[in-house]
Backbone as numpy.savetxt, mean C-alpha at the origin, in Angstrom:
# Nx Ny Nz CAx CAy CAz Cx Cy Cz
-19.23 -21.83 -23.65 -18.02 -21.88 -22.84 -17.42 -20.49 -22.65
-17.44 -20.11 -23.67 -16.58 -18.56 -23.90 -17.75 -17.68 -22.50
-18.93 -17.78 -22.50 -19.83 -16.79 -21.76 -19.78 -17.42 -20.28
-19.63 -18.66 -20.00 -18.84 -19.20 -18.86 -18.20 -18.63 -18.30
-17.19 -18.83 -19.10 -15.48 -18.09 -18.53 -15.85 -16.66 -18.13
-16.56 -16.03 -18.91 -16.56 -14.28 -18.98 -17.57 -14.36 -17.24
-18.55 -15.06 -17.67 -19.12 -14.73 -16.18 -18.39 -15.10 -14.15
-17.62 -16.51 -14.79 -16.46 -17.01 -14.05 -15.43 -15.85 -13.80
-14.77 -15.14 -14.91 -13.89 -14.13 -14.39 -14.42 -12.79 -13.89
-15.68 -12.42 -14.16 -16.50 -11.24 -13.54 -16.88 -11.42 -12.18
-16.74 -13.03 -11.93 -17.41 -12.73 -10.22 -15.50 -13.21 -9.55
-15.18 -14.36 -9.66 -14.02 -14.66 -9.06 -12.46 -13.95 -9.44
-12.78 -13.10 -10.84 -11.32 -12.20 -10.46 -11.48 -10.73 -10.10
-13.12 -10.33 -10.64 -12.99 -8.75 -11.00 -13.91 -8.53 -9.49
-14.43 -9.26 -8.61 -15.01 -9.35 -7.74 -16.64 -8.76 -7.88
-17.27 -9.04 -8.92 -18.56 -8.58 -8.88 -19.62 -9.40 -8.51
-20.86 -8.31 -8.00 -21.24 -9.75 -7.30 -22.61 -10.07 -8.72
-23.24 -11.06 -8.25 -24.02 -12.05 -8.72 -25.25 -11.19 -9.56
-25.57 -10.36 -8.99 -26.71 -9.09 -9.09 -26.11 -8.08 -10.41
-24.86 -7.82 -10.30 -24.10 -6.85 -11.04 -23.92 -7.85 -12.56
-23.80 -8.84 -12.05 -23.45 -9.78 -13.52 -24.04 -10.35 -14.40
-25.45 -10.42 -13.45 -26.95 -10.89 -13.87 -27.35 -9.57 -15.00
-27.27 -8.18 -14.49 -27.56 -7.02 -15.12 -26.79 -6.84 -16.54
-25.39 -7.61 -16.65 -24.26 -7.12 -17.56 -24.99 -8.30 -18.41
-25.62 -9.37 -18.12 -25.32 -10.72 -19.21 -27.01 -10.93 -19.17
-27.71 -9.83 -19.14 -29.38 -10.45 -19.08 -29.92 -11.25 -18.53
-29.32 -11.84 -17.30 -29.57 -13.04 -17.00 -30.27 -12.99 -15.38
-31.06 -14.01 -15.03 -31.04 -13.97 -13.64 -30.43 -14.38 -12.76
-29.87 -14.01 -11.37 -29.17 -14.07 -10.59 -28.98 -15.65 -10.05
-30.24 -16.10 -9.76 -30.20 -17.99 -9.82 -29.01 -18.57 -11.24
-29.57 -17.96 -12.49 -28.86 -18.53 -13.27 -27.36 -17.97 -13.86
-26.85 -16.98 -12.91 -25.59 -16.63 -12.71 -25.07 -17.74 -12.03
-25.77 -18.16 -11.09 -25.19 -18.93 -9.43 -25.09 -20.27 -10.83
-26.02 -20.72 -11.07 -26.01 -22.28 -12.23 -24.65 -22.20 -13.43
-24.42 -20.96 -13.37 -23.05 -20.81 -14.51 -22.01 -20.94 -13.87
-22.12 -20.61 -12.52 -20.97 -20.28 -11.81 -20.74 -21.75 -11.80
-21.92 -23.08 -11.18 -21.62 -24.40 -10.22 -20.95 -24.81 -11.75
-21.78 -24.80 -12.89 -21.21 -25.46 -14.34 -19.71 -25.05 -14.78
-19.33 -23.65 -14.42 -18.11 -23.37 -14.79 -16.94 -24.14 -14.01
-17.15 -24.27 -12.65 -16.99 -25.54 -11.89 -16.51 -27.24 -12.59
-17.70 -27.46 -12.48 -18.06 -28.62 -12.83 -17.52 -28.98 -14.09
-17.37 -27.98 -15.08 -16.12 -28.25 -16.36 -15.06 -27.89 -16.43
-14.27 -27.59 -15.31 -12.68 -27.34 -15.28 -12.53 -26.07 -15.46
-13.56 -24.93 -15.96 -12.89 -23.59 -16.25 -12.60 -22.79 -14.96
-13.37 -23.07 -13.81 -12.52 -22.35 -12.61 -12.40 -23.89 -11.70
-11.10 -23.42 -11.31 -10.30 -24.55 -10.32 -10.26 -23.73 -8.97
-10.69 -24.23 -8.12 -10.47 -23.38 -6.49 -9.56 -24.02 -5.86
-8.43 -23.26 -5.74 -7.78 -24.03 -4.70 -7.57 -23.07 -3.10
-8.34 -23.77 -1.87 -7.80 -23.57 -0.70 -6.36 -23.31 0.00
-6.11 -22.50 0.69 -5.58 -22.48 0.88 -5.29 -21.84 2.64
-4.47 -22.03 3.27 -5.08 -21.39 4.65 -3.94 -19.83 4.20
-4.53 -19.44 5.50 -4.23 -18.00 5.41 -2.63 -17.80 6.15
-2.05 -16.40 5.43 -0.55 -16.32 5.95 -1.33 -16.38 7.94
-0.06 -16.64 8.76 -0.31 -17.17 9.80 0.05 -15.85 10.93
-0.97 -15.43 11.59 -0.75 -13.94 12.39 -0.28 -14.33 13.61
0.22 -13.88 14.00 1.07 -13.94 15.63 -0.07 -13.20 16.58
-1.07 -13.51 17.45 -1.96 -12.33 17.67 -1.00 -11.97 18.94
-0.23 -12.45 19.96 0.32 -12.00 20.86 1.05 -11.29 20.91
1.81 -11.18 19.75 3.09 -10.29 19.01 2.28 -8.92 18.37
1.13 -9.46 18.02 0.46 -8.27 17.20 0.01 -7.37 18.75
-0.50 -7.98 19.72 -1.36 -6.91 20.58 0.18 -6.04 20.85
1.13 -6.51 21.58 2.19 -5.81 21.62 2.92 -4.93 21.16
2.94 -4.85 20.01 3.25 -4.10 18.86 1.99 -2.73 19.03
1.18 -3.32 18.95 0.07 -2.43 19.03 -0.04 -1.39 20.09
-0.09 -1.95 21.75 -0.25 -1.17 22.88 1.38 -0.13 22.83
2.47 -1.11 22.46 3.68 -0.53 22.69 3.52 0.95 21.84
2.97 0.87 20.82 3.30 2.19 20.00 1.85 2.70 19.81
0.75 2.50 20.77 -0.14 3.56 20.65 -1.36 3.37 19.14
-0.79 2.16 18.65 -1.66 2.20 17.10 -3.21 1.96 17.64
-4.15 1.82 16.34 -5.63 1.13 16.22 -5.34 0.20 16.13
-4.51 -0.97 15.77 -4.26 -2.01 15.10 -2.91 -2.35 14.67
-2.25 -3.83 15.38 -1.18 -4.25 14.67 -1.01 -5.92 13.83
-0.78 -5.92 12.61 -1.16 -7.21 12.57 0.30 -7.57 12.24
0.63 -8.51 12.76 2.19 -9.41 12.48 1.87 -10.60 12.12
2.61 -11.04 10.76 2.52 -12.19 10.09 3.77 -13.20 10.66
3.60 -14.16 10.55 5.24 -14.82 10.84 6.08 -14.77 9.54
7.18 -14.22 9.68 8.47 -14.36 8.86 8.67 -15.46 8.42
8.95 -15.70 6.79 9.35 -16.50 6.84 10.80 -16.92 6.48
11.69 -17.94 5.97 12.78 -17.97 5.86 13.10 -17.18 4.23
12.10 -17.46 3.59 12.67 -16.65 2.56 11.78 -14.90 2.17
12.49 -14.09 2.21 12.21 -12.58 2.24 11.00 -12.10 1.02
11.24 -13.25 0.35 10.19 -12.89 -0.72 8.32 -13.57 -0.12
8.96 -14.59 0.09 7.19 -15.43 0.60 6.67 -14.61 2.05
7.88 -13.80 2.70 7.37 -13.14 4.25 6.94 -11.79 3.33
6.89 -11.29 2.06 6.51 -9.70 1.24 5.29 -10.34 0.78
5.16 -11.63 0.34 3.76 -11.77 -0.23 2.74 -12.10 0.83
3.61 -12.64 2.21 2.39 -12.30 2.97 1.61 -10.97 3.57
2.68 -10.19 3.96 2.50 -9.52 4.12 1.40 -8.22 2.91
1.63 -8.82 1.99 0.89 -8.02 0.67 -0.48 -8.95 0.87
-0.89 -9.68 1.25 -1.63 -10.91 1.72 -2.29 -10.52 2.56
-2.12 -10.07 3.66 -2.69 -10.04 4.82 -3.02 -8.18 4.46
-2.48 -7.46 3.96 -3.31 -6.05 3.72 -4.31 -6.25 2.56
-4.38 -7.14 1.77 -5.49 -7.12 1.25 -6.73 -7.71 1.65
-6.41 -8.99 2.95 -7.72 -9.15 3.68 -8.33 -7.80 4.27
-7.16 -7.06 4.45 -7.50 -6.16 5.93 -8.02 -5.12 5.13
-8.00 -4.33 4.14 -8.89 -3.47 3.51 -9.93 -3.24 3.33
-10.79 -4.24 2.61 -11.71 -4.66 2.27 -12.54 -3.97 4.13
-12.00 -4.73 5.32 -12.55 -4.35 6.68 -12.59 -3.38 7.05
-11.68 -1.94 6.42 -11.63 -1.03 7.19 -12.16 -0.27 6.13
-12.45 -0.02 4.98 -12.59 0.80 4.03 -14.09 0.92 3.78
-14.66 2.29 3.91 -16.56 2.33 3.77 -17.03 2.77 2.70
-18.28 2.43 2.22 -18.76 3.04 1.12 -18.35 4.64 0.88
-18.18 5.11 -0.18 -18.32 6.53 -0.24 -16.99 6.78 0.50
-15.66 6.42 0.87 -14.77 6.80 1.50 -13.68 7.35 -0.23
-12.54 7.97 0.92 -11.56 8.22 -0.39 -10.38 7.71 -0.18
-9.81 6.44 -0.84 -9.09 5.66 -0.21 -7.45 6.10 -1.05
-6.31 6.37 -0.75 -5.06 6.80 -1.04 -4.23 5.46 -1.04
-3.26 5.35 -2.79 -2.25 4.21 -2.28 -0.90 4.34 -2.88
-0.23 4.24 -1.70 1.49 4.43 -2.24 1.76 2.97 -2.94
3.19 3.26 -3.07 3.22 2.05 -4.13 5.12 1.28 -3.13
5.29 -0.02 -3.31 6.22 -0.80 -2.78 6.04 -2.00 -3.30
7.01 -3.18 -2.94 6.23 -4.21 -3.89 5.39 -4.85 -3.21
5.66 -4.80 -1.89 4.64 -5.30 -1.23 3.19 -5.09 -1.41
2.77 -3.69 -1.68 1.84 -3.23 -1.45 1.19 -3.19 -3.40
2.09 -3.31 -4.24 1.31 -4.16 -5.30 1.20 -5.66 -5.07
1.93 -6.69 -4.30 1.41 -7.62 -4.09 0.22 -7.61 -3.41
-0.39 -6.48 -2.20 -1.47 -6.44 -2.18 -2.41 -5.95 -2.28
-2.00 -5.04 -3.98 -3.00 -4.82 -5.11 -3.68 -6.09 -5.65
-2.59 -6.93 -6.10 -2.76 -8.08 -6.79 -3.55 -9.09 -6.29
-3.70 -9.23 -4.86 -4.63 -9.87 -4.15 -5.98 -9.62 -3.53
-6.33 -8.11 -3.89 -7.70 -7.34 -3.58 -8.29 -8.20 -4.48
-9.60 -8.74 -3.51 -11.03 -9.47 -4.18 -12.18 -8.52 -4.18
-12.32 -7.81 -3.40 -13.32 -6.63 -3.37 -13.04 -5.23 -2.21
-13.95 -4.59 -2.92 -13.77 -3.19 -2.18 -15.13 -2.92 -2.34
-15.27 -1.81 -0.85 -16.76 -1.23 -0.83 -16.84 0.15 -1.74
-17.70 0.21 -2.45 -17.39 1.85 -3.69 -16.44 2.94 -3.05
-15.80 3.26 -3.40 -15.11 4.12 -2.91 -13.82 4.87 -4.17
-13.63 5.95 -3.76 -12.57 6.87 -5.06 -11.19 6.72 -4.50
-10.55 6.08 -5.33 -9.04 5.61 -5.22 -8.04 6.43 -5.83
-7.36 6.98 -5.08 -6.00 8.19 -5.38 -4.91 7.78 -5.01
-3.80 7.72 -5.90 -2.64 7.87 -6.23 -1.94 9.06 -5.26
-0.95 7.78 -4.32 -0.48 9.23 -3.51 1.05 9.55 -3.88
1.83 8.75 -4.80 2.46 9.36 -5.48 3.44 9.34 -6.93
4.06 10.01 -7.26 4.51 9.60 -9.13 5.17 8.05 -9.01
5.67 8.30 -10.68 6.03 6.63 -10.19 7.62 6.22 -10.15
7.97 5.47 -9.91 9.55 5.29 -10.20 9.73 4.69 -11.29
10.21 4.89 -12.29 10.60 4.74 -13.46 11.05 3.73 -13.79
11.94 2.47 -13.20 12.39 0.99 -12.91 11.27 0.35 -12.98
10.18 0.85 -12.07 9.03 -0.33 -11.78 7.84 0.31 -12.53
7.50 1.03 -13.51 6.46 1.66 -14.13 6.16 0.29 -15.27
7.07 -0.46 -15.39 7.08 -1.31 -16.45 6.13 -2.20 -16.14
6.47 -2.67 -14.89 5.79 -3.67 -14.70 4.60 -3.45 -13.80
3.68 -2.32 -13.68 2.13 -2.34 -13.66 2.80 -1.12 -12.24
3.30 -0.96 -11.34 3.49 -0.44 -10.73 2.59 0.38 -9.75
2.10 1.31 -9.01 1.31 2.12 -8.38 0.38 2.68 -9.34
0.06 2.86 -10.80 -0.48 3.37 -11.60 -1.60 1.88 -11.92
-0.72 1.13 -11.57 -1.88 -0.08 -12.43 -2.42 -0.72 -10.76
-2.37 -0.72 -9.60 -2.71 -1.24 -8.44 -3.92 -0.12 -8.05
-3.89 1.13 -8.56 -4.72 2.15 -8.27 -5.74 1.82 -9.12
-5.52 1.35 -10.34 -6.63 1.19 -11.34 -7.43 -0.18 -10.89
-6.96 -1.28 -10.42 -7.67 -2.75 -10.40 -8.08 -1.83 -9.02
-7.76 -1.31 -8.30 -8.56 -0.86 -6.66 -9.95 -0.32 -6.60
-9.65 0.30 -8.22 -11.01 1.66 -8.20 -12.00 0.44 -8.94
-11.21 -0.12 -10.23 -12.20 -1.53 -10.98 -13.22 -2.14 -9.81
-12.41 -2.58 -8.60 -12.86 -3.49 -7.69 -13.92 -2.84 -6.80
-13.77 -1.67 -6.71 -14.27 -0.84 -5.72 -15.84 -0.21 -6.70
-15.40 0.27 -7.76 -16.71 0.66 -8.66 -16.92 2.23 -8.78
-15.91 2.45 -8.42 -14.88 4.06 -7.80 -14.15 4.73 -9.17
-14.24 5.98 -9.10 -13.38 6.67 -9.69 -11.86 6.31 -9.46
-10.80 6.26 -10.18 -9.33 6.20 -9.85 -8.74 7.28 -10.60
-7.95 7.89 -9.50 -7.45 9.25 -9.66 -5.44 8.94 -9.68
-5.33 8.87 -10.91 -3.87 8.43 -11.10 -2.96 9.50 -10.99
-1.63 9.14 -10.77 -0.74 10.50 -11.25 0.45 9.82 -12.52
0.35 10.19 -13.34 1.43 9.66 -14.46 2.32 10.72 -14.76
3.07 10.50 -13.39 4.56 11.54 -13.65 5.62 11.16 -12.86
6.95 10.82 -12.92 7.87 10.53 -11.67 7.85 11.09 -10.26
8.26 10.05 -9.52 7.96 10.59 -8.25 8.94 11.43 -7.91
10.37 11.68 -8.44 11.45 12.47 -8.20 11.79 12.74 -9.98
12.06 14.60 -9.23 12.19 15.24 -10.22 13.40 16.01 -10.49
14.36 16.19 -11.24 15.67 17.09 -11.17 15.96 18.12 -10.55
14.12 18.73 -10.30 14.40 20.54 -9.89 13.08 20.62 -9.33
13.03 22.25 -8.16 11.15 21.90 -7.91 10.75 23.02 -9.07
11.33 23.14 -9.92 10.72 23.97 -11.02 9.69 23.07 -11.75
10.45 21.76 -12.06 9.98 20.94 -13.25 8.92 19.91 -12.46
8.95 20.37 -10.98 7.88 19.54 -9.98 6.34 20.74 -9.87
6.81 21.58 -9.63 5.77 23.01 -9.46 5.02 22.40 -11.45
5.64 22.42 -12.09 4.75 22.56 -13.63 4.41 21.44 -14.01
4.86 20.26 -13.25 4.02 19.13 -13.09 2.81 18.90 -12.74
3.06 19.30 -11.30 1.62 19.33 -10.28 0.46 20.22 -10.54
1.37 21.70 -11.76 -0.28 22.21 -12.03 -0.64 21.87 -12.92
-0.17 20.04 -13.93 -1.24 19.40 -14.85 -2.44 19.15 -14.26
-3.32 19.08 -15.10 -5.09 19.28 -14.26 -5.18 17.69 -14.29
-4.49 16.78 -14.53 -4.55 15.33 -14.18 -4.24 15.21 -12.63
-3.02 16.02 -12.41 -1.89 15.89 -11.58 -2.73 16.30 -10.49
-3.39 17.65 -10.85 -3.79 18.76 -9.55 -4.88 18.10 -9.26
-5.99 17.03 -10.09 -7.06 16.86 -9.76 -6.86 15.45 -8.36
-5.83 15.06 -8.32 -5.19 13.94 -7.74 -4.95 14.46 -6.65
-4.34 15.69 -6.77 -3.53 16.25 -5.13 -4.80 16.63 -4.77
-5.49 17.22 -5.33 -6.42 17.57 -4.80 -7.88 16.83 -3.68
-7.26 15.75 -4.11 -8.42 14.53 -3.32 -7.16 14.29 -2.26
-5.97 14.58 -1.85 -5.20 14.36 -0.73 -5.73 14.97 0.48
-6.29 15.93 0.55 -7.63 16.84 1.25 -8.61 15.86 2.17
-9.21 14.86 1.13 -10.27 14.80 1.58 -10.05 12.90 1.61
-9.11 12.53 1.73 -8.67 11.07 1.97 -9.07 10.87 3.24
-9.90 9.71 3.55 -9.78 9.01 5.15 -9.24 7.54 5.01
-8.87 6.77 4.17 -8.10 5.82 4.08 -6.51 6.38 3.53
-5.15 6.14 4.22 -4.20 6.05 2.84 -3.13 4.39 3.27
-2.84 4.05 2.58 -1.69 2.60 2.71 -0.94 2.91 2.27
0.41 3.41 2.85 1.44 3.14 2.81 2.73 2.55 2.81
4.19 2.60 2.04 5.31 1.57 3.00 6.21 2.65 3.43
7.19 1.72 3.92 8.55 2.32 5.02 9.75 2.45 4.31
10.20 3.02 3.70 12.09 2.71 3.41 12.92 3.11 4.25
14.46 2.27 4.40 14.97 2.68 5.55 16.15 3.55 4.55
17.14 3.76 5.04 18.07 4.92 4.08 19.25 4.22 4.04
18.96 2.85 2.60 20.18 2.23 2.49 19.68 1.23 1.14
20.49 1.32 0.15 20.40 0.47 -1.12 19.34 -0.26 -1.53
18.97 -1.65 -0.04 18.81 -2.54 0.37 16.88 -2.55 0.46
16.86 -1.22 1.24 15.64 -0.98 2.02 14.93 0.44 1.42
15.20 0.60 0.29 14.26 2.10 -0.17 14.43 2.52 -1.73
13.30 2.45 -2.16 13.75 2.58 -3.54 13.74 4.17 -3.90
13.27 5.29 -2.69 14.01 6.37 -3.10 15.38 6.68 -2.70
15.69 5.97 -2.04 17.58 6.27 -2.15 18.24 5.79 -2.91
17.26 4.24 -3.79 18.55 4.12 -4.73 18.10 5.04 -6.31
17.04 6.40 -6.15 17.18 7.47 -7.61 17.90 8.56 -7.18
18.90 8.83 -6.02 19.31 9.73 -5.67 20.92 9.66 -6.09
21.31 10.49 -6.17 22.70 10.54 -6.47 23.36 10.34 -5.28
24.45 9.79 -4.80 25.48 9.86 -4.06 25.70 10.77 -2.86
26.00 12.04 -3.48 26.31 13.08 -2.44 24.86 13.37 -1.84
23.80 13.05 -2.90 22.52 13.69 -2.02 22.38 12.43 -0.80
22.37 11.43 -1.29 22.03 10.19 -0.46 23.27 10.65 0.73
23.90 11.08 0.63 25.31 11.55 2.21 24.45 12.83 2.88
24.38 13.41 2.02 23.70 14.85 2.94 22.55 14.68 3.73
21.64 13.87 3.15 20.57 13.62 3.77 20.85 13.05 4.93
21.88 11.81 4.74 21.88 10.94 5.84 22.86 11.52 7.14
23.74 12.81 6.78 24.35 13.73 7.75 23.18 14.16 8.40
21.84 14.81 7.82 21.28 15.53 8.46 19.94 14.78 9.45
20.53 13.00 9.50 19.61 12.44 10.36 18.51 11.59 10.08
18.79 11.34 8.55 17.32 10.78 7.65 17.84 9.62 7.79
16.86 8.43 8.67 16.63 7.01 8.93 15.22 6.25 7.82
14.23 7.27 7.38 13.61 6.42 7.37 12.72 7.42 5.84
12.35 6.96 4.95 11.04 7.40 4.23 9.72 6.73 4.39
8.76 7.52 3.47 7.26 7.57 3.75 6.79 7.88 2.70
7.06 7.52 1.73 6.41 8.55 0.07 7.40 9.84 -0.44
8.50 9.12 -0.19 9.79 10.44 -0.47 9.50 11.47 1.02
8.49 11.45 1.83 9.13 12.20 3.64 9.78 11.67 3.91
10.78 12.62 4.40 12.28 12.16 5.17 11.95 12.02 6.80
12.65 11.29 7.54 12.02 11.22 8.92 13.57 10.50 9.67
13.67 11.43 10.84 15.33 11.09 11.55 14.66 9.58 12.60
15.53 9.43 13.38 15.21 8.14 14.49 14.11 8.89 15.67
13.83 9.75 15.64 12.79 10.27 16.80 11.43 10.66 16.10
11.49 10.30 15.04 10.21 10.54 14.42 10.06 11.96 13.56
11.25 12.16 14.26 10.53 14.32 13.42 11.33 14.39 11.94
10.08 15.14 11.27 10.71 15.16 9.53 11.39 15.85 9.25
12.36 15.45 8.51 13.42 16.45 8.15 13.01 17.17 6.45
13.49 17.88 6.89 12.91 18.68 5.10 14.66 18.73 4.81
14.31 19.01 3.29 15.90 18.89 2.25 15.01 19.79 1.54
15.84 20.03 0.01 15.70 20.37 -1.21 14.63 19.14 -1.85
14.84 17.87 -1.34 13.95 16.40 -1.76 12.56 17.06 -1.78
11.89 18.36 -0.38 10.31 18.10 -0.27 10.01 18.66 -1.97
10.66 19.74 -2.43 10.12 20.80 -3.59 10.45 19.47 -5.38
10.91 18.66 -4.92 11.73 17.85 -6.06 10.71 16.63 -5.94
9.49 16.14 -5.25 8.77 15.33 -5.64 7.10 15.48 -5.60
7.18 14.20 -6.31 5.39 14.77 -6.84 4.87 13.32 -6.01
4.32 14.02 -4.98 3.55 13.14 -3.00 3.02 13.67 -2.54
2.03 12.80 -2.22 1.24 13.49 -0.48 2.45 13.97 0.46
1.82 15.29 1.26 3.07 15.05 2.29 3.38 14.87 3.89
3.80 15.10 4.77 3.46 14.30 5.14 2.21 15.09 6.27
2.18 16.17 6.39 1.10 16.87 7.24 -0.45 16.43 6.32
-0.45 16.41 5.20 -1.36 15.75 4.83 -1.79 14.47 4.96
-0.98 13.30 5.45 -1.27 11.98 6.08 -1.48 11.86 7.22
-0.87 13.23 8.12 -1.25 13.15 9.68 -3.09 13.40 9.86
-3.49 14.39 8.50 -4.94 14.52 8.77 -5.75 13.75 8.60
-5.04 12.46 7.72 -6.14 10.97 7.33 -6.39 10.16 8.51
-7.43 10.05 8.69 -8.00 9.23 9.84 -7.74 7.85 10.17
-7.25 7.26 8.75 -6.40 5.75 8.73 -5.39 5.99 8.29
-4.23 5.51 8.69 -2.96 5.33 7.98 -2.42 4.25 8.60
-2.41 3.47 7.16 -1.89 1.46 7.16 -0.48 1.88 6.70
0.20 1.49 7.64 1.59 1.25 6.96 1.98 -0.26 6.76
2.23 -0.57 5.56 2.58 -2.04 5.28 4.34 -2.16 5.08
5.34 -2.43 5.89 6.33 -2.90 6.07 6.78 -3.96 6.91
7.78 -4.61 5.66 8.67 -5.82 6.66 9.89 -6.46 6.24
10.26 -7.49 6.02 11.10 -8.40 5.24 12.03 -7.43 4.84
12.99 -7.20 5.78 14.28 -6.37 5.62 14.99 -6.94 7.11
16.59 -6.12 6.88 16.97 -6.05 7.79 17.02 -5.08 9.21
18.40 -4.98 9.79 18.46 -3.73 11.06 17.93 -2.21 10.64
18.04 -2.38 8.95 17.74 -0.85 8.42 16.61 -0.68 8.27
15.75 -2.01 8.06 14.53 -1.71 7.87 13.73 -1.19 9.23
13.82 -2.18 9.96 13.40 -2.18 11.57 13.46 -0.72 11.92
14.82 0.00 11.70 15.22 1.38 12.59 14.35 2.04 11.66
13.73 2.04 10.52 12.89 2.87 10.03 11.63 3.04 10.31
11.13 1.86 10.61 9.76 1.69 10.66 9.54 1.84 12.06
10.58 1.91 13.23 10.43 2.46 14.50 10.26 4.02 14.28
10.81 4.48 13.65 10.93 5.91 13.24 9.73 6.66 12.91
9.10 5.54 11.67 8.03 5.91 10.99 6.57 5.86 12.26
6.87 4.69 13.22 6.12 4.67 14.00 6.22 5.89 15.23
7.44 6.46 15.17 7.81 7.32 16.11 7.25 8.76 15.25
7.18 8.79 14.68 6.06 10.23 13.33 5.06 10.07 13.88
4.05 9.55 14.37 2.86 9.12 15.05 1.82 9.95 13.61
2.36 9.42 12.03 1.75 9.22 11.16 1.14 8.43 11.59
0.90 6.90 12.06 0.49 5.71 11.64 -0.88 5.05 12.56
-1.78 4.72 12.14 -2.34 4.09 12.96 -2.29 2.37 13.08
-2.14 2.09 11.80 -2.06 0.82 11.62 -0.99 0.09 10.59
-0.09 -0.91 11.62 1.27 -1.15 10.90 0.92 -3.19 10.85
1.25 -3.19 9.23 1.25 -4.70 8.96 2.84 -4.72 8.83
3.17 -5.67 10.01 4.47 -6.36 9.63 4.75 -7.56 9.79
6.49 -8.44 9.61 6.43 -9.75 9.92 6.93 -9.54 11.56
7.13 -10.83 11.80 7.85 -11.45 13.43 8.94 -10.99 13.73
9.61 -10.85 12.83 11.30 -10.31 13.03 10.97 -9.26 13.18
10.73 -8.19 11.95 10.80 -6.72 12.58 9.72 -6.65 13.78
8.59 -6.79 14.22 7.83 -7.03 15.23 8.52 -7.13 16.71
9.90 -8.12 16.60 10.46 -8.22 17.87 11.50 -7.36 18.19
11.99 -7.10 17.10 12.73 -6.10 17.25 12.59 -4.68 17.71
11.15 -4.59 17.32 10.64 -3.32 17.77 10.20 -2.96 19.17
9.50 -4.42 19.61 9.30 -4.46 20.98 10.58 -4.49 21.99
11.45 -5.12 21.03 12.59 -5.05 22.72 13.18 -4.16 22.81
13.59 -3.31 21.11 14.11 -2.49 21.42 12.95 -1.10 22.49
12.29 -0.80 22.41 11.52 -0.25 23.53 11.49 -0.96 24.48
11.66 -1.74 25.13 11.81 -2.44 26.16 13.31 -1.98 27.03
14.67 -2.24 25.86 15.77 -1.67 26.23 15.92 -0.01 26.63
14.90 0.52 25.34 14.92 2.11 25.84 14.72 2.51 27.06
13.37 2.15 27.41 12.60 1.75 28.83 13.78 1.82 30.17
């Protein structure tokens, strides 16, 4: 039973296939497949079906042509803000797996969304997984961007290139002697040569960004005097898309953002917010960082009419 289970959780959680498991447990690949139907057949794995979060494709092409992307996928919203984040964490983990190639170097910011769709990656094609930036200190507890980078590279069969240092720092003194840890530097250093990165959106309000709520007060005013609607991995970005630099660029440990304009994919995964969220992620789309934006129906329509009104 116990060698059951172990072979049951090697193919259906850790995503390995049949060949890889046969090699780990001496066994042949037929009689992997016979452990698998028996593990079945005695209650130790339960499958349950389920259909998939539900895509709007008409809303998605729109979204898409309107702002120039490779790709837009829109989930429907749902009434509660938490089940429209897990789809959305849902629907980027189908979509990875599709766009990501052997031998690629795949980059991942961290939101909760986007550990919800850590948590839902079933496989990845080999590939070296980098940490694009420190962590926030609230959510380090609970597995955060440090532990979604690690199950990515597990899944993938990939090196994972972590960063274990806050993403905001008091001073860029104590950021400069960070980044030249040879953990740290070996991390930035694969920001170079990334052609996948997934990202999210914060908008510049309590509600919608978890780097405005490590900022102090007066910084969170100054910034927002000088036009900052929207983040990207601690990049600041006004309503027309163009980045604003502060004292913030030298004070965090991130990709930045001229380094995401050179990645050949960039998934932005945002949604399930309000007016603040929306005006950000128009913003973020107005950076013409992005090639590919997963969102829900609400922000989706909002985005279209408001270009429609601009128009």
């Amino acid at each position: 039973m116990v060698r059951l289970a172990a072979i049951a959780r090697r193919f259906y959680l850790d995503g390995r296939s049949k060949v890889d498991i046969a090699e780990e447990f001496g066994l042949s690949r037929f009689k992997v497949a016979r452990a698998l139907d028996t593990a079945r057949d005695l209650g130790i794995v339960h499958i349950d079906i389920r259909l998939p979060e539900r895509i709007d494709p008409e809303l998605s092409e729109r979204v898409r042509a309107t702002y120039g992307l490779r790709r837009a996928i829109v989930v429907e919203a749902a009434a509660d803000p938490l089940q429209t984040r897990l789809d959305l964490g849902s629907a980027a983990a189908r979509l990875l797996p599709e766009i990501v190639h052997p031998g690629e170097v795949l980059g991942l910011a961290w939101s909760r969304a986007l550990q919800i769709m850590g948590a839902n990656l079933r496989h990845l094609p080999e590939c070296t997984v980098v940490q694009l930036n420190g962590v926030l200190s609230e959510y380090a507890g609970g597995g955060g961007s440090v532990e979604t980078v690690r199950r990515a590279a597990a899944l993938a069969g990939g090196r994972a290139h972590s960063i274990y240092a806050p993403l905001i720092l008091p001073d860029a003194a104590t950021a400069a002697t960070l980044r030249a840890d040879p953990g740290i530097a070996a991390a930035f250093a694969r920001f170079e040569q990334l052609t996948t990165a997934v990202v999210a959106i914060g908008g510049w309000n309590e509600q919608e960004s978890t780097v405005y709520d490590t900022l102090d007060p007066d910084s969170r005013s100054r910034y927002r005097a000088l036009g900052v609607t929207a983040e990207i991995s601690a990049q600041l970005f006004a309503d027309d898309g163009t980045q604003v630099h502060t004292d913030l660029d030298e004070r965090v440990i991130s990709v930045r953002a001229e380094q995401l304009r050179r990645v050949p994919e960039v998934v932005a995964v945002a949604g399930a917010g309000g007016a603040g969220k929306a005006r950000a992620i128009r913003a973020a789309l107005r950076s013409g960082l992005l090639s590919t934006l997963v969102t829900d129906t609400d922000m989706a329509r909002v985005l279209v009419e408001d270009t429609v009104r601009d128009g």
